[in-house]
Structure formats: structure tokens, C-alpha cells
RODO-2510 file (C-alpha; in nm, 4 decimals, decimal comma):
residues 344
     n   res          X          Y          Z
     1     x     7,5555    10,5751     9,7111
     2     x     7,6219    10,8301     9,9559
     3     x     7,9781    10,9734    10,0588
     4     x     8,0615    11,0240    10,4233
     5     x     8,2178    11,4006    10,5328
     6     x     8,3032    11,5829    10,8300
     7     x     8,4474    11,8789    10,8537
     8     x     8,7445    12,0146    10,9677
     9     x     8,8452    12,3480    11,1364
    10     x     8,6343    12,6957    11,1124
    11     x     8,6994    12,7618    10,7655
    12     x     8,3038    12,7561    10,5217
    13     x     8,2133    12,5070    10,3316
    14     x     8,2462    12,5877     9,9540
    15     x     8,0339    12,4798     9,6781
    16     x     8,2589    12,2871     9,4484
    17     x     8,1883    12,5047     9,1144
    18     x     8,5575    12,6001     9,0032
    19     x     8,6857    12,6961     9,4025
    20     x     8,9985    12,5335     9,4509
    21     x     8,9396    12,3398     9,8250
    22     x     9,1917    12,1377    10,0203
    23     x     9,0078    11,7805    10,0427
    24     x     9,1354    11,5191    10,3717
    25     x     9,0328    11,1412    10,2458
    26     x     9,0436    10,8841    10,5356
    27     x     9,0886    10,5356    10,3694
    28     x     9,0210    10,3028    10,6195
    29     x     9,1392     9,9707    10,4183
    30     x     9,1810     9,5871    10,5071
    31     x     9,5767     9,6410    10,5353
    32     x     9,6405    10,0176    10,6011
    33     x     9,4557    10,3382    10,7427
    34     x     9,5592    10,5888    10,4791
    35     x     9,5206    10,9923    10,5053
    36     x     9,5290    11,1263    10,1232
    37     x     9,5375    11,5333    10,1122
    38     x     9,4210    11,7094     9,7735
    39     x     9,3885    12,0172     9,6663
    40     x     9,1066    12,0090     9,3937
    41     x     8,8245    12,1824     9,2365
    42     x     8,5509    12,0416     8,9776
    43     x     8,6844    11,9162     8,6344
    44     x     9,0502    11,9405     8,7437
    45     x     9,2929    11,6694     8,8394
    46     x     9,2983    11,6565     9,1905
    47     x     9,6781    11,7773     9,3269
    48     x     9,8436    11,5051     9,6118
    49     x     9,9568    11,7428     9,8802
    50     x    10,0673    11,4772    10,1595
    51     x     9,9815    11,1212    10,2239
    52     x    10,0552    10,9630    10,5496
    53     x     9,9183    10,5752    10,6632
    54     x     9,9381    10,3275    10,9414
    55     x     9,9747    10,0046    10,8629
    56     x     9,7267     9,7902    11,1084
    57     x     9,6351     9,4837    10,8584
    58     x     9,2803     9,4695    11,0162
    59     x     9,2190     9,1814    10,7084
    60     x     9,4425     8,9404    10,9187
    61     x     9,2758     9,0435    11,2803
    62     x     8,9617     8,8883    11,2304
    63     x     8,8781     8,6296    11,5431
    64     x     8,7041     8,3154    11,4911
    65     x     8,3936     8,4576    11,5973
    66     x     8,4084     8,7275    11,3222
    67     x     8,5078     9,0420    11,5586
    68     x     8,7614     9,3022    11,5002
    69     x     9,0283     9,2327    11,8191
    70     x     8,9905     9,4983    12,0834
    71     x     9,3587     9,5827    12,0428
    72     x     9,2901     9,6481    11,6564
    73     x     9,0113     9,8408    11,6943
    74     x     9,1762    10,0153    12,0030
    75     x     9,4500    10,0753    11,7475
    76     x     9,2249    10,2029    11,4995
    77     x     9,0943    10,4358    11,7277
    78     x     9,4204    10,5614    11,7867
    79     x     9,5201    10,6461    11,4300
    80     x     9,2182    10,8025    11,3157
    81     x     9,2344    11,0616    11,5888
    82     x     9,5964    11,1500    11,4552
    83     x     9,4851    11,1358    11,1274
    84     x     9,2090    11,3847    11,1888
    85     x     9,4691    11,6047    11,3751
    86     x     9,6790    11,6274    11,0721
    87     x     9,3960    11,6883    10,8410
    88     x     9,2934    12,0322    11,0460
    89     x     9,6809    12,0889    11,0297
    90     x     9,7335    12,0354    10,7027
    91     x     9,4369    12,3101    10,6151
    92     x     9,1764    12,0413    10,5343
    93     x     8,8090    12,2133    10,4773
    94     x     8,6417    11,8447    10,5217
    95     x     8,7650    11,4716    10,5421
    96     x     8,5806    11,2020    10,3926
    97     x     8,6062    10,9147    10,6199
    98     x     8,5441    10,5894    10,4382
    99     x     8,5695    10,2256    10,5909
   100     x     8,6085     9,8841    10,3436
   101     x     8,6052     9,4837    10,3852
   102     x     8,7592     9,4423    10,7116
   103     x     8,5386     9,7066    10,8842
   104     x     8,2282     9,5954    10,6661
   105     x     8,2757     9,2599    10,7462
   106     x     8,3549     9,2317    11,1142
   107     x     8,0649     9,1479    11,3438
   108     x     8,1141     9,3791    11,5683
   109     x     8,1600     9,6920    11,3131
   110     x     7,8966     9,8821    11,4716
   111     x     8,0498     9,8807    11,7914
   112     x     8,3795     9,9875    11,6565
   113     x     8,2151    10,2680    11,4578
   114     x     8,0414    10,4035    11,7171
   115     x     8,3449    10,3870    11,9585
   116     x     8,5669    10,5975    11,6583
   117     x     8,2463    10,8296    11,6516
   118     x     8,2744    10,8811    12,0543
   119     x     8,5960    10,9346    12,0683
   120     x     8,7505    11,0980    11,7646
   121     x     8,4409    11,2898    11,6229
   122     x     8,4838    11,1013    11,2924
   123     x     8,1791    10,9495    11,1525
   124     x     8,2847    10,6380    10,9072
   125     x     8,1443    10,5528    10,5988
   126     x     8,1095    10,2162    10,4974
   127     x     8,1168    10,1146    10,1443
   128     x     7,9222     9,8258     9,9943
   129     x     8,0961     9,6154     9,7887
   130     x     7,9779     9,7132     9,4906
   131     x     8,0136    10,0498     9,5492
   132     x     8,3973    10,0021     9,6095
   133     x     8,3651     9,8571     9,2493
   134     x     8,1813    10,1707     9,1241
   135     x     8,4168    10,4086     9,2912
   136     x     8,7658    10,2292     9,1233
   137     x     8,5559    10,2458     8,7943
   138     x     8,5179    10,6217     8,7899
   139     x     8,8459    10,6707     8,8479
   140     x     8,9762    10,4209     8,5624
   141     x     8,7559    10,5884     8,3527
   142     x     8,8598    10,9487     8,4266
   143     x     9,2195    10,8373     8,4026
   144     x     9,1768    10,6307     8,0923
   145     x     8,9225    10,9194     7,8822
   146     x     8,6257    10,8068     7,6405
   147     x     8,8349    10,6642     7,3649
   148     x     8,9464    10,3838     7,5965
   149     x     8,5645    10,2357     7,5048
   150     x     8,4791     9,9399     7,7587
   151     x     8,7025     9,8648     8,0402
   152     x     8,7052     9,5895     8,2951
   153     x     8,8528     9,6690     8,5828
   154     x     9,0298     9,4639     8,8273
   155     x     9,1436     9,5814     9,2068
   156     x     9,2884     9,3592     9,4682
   157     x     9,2563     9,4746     9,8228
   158     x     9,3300     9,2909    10,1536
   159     x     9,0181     9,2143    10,1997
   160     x     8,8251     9,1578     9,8567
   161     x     8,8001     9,1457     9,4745
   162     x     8,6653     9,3962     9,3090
   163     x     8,5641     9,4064     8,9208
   164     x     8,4094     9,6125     8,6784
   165     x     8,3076     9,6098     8,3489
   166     x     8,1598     9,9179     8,1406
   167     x     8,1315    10,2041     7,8678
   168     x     8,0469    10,4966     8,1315
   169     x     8,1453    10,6327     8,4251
   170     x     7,8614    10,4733     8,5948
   171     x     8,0182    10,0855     8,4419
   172     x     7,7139     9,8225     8,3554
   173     x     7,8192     9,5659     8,6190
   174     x     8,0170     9,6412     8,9184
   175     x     8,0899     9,3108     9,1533
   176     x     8,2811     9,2484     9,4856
   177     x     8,3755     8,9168     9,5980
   178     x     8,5775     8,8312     9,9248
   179     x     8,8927     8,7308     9,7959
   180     x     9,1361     8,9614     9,8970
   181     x     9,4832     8,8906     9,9561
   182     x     9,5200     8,9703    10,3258
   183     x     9,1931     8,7527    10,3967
   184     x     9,3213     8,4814    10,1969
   185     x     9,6979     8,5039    10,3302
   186     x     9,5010     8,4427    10,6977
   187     x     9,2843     8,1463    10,5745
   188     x     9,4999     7,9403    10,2981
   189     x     9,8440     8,0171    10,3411
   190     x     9,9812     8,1181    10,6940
   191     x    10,2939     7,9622    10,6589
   192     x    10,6686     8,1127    10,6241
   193     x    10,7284     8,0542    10,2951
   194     x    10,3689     7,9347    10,1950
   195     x    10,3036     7,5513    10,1511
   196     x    10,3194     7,4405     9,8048
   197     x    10,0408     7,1820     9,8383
   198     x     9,8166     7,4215     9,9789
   199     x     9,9241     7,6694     9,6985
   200     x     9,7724     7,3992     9,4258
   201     x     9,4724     7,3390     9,6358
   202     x     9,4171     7,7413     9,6782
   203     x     9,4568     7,7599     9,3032
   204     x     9,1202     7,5141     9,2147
   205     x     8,9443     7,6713     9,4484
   206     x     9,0085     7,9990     9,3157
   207     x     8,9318     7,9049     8,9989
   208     x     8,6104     7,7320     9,0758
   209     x     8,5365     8,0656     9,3187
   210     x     8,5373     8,3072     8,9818
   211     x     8,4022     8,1140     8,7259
   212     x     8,0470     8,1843     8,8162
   213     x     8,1766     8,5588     8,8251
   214     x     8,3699     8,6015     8,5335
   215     x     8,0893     8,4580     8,2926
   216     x     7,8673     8,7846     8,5003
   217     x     8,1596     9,0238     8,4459
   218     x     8,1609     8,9477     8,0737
   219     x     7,8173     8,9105     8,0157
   220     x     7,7678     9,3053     7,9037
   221     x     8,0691     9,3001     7,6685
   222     x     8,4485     9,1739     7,5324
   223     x     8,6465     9,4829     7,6939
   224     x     8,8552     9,7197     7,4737
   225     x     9,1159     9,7704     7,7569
   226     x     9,1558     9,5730     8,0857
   227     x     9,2740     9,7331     8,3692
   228     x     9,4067     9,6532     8,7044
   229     x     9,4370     9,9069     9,0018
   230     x     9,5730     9,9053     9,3794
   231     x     9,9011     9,8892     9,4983
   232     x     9,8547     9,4642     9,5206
   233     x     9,8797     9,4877     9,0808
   234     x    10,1266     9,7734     9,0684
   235     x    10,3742     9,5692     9,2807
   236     x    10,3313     9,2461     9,0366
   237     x    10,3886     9,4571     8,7236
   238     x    10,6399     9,6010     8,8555
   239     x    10,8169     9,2871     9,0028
   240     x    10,7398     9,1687     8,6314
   241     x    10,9633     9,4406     8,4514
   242     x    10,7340     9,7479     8,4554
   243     x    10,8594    10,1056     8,5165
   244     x    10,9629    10,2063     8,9040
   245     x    10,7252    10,4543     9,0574
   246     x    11,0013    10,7201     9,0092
   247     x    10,9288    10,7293     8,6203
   248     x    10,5984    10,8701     8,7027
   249     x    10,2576    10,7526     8,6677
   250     x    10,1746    10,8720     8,3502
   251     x    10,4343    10,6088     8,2205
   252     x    10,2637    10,2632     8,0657
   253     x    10,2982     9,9689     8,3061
   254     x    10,1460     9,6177     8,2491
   255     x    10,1292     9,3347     8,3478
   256     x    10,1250     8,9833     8,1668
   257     x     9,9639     8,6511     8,2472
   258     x    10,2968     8,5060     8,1393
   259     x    10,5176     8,7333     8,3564
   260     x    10,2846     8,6802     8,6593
   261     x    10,2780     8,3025     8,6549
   262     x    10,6826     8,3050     8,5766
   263     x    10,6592     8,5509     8,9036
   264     x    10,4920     8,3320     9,1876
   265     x    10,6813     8,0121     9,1041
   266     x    10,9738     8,2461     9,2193
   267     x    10,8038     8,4213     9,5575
   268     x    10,5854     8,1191     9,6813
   269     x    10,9329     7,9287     9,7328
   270     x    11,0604     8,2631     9,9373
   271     x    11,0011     8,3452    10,3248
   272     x    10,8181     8,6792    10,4047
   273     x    11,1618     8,8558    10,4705
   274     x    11,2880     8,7632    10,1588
   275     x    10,9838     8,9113     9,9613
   276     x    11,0122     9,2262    10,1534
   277     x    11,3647     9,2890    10,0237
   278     x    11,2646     9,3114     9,6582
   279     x    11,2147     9,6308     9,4387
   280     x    10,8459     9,7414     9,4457
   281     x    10,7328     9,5474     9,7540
   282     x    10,6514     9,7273    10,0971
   283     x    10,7319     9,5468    10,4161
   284     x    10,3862     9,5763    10,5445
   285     x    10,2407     9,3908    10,2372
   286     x    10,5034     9,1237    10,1737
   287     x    10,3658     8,8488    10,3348
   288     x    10,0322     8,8971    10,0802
   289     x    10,2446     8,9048     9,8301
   290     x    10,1650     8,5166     9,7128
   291     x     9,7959     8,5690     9,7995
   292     x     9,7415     8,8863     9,5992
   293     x     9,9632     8,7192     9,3223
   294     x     9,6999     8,3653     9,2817
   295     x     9,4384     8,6142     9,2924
   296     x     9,5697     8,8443     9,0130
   297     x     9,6551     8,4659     8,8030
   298     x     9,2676     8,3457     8,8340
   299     x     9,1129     8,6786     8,7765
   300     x     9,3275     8,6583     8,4603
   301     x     9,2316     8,3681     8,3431
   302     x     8,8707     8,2905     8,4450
   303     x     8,8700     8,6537     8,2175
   304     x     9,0659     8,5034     7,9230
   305     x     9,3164     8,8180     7,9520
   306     x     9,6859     8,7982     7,8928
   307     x     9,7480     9,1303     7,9699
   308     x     9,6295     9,4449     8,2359
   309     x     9,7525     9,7897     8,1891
   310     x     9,8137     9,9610     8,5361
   311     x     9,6146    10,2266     8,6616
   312     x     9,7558    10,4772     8,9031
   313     x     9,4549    10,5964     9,0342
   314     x     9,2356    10,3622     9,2744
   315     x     8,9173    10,3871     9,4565
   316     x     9,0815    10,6850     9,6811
   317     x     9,0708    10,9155     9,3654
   318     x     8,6768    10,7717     9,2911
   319     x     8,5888    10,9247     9,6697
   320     x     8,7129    11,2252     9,5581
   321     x     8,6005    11,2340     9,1975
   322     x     8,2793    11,1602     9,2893
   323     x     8,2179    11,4112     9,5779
   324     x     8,3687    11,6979     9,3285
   325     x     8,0661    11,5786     9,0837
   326     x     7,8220    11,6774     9,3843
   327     x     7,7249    12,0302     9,4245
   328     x     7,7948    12,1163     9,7408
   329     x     7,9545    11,9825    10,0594
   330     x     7,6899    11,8300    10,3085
   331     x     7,6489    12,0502    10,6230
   332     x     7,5332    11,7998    10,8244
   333     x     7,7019    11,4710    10,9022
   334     x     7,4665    11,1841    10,8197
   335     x     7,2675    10,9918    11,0528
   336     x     7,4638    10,6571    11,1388
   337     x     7,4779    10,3782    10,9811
   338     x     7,5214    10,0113    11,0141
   339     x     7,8687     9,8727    10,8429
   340     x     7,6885     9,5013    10,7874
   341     x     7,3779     9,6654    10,5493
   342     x     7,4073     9,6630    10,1819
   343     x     7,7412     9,4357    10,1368
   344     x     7,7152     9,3999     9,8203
***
């Protein structure tokens, strides 16, 4: 697994023994293009010092054909430039640029990469799969410490599943599967509020989609702790009772097979305006609300688990855990590299 950086400004690139260095991470995601800037150094908690996004839902922009639309890459194009402006502003020594399912998936990826590269300067990495599993892991596992002893972790993003189950930091099976809320939201349930047949139908299928993978995820070991990350499972818990984001993220938050089912016979029956006006839901991501929610429901039961504690810390703090593990900064960009090899 290699991590993608470019840097930023005049300033040298510092080994990361115990310097303190000002970190840009470029989360190019299924519904949002996310700019994440840290101030960290090697075996400390890395220090939020701005986060800005664009919400451009390139999970629901997918033609028939498979492309990315011209006006969503031409949109894409657009924000990382700004982004990249705001990094160098902000006093950013490197950005890691990092592209997931929507970008990985389109047909025409390469195209779009190469057009970002062009114009903006910004060379994208794209993570596998599995390696978005791997990432999320780490940072569970820093979060959680040793004594948590196997987790499985869970993380629902626009554009796929992805699970992980493990003693280490490196866990013993990491899987991705495409069943993301955004993608599913665009294939199974387009309507305003959602149709309640196709609800039932999208349940069996999810159900028969997972079975095959749950019986893989468990294979190594029954978990000590389960876990789900991403902002899809902090919205259900807390839509389910759990603590607002104001109480901090060190406070507990879970969230309960019981609560969650109680919790989309409510939203499926309500339009995406409706959804967006509730505590804990953005705007952006209201209409995957009922997606991400069936997903969350048949992850939880194909794994037998009533209940997930909630992780604050996502595959965003893996990219940067896991380039303050390496021993340097790269000097030189890699070469480039195609966004449809090793998917999985």
C-alpha cells in the first residue's frame, strides 16, 4: 500500500521523528471532497486545525455507461484546485491526495486523474478497496488501544462497505464490497420518500449480498468490540439517542440493532426535506439517509451484532496515521497510476 503526497509551498520536507509538521489530507470521497488540516508528529494524536469540503455526490453521477459526467469531473477539477490553494495557505508542508469508490470505479477515472494532474498539479491516489478497509482499521485500533482485543469494524461510505476484522493494527481480514449508500440510493431507491416495496425487496437482496461476506469476516474470530465509523453510523446513533457532536468525541456513542430498525420504519415513510431537518443529519447526505440505514441493519445482522460503539476517527485519520509510521516524506511524487488496478 502506498500513500500519495505532494507538496506544498517552499518550506523542507521533515522526517517525521518527533517534528511537529502541518499535514493537508485531500479526501476525495463518493459524496464529498474533504480538505482535513493537522498538525502532527509521530506517536502523537494528530491536532484538527481546519476542515473545509464540497459536497459533489460523485456516487450518484455515475452514467449508464460507467463514466464520471463531464460536469462532475469538471467540478471536481474545480474544487481540488481551491483545496490545494488553501492547503499552501493554511501552512501545509505536503497534502496527501487520496481518491475512493466513485473515482475507483468510474470508467473513465484515468482520464479524470490525469485532467486533475494537468491542471491543478495534484497527483491522486487511489485506494483499493481493501486498503480503505486497512486504513479505517488502523485508526479504530489507535483510537480503541490494545485492551480492546479483536475488533470488527464497520464503515459506510457513498460508495461502498467496508469491514474489518482483527487483533493488530495490520487486522487479519480487511474486505470492501460495493454497497454504499449513495450508490445504492441511485440504483434501489430514487424516489421522494423511498418506495416501500422496493425497500423490502432491497432488504433480501442485501441480505443475500453479505451472507457470503459475513461468514469471511468472522471466519478469523468472535470480536471483543464491534465498531462502526463514518459520518453514515454517527448520524444513526445519534438519530437513535446517542450524544450530539458538541459533547465531544471522547464521549461513548452506540448504536443498537433495535434502535436502528425502530429508526428506518420512521425515515423511509419521510421525503428528503423532511430527513434533512432532523438533529444529526446534513443536508447533503439526507437523501442516503434510508440507504446507509438498510445497509447499517444487514451488516448487523448477517454479523449477529446488536450493538456498534462509534468511532470518531475514520479512514482520514488511517492516511495520516499511517504516513506518520513512515520515515520520511517522499520527495518525489509517484509515477501515475491507473484508478481501475487493484479494486479490491
Amino acid at each position: 500500500m502506498r500513500l500519495w503526497a505532494c507538496r506544498v509551498g517552499a518550506g523542507a520536507v521533515h522526517p517525521l521523528a518527533w517534528v511537529n509538521v502541518r499535514l493537508g489530507v485531500l479526501d476525495i470521497g463518493s459524496n464529498t471532497v474533504h480538505l482535513l488540516v493537522v498538525d502532527a508528529h509521530r506517536g502523537g494524536h494528530p491536532a484538527p486545525m481546519s476542515s473545509t469540503k464540497s459536497v459533489l455526490r460523485l456516487a450518484e453521477r455515475i452514467e449508464a455507461d460507467g463514466r464520471l459526467a463531464a460536469d462532475a469531473a469538471t467540478e471536481l477539477v474545480e474544487a481540488i484546485g481551491e483545496f490545494t490553494r488553501i492547503a499552501s495557505t493554511s501552512g501545509c508542508e505536503q497534502v496527501m491526495a487520496f481518491a475512493t469508490s466513485a473515482v475507483r470505479d468510474a470508467t473513465n477515472s484515468d482520464d479524470v486523474l490525469t485532467e486533475v494532474l494537468t491542471k491543478t498539479g495534484v497527483q491522486i491516489g487511489v485506494l483499493s478497496g481493501r486498503d480503505e478497509a486497512r486504513l479505517t482499521s488502523l485508526a479504530v485500533r489507535r483510537w480503541y488501544g490494545w485492551s480492546a482485543g479483536r475488533i470488527l469494524a464497520l464503515d459506510i461510505g457513498g460508495g461502498s462497505l467496508e469491514m474489518s476484522n482483527g487483533v493488530d493494527e495490520e487486522p487479519d481480514v480487511a474486505l470492501s464490497v460495493p454497497l454504499g449508500a449513495g450508490r445504492l440510493t441511485r440504483d434501489w431507491l430514487p424516489g421522494d420518500p423511498p418506495d416501500r416495496r422496493r425497500i423490502s425487496v432491497l432488504r433480501d437482496w442485501l441480505d443475500a449480498e453479505l451472507k457470503p461476506v459475513a461468514a469471511e469476516l468472522r471466519a478469523p474470530g468472535r470480536p471483543d468490540l464491534a465498531v462502526g465509523s463514518s459520518k453514515t453510523f454517527r448520524s444513526l446513533a445519534r438519530l437513535t439517542g446517542a450524544a450530539p457532536s458538541s459533547a465531544g468525541p471522547r464521549v461513548r456513542r452506540q448504536l443498537t440493532a433495535s434502535g436502528l430498525r425502530q429508526l428506518i420504519a420512521f425515515i423511509s415513510r419521510m421525503t428528503r426535506a423532511d430527513r434533512a431537518d432532523l438533529e444529526g443529519v446534513n443536508a447533503e447526505r439526507a437523501g442516503q439517509l434510508v440507504a446507509g440505514a438498510l445497509v447499517a441493519e444487514a451488516a448487523m445482522r448477517a454479523l449477529n451484532l446488536d450493538t456498534l460503539d462509534i468511532c470518531p476517527w475514520a479512514l482520514r485519520e488511517g492516511v495520516i496515521l499511517r504516513r506518520l509510521d513512515s520515515d520520511v516524506f517522499d520527495d518525489e511524487l509517484p509515477g501515475p497510476q491507473s484508478a481501475n488496478s487493484d479494486q479490491n
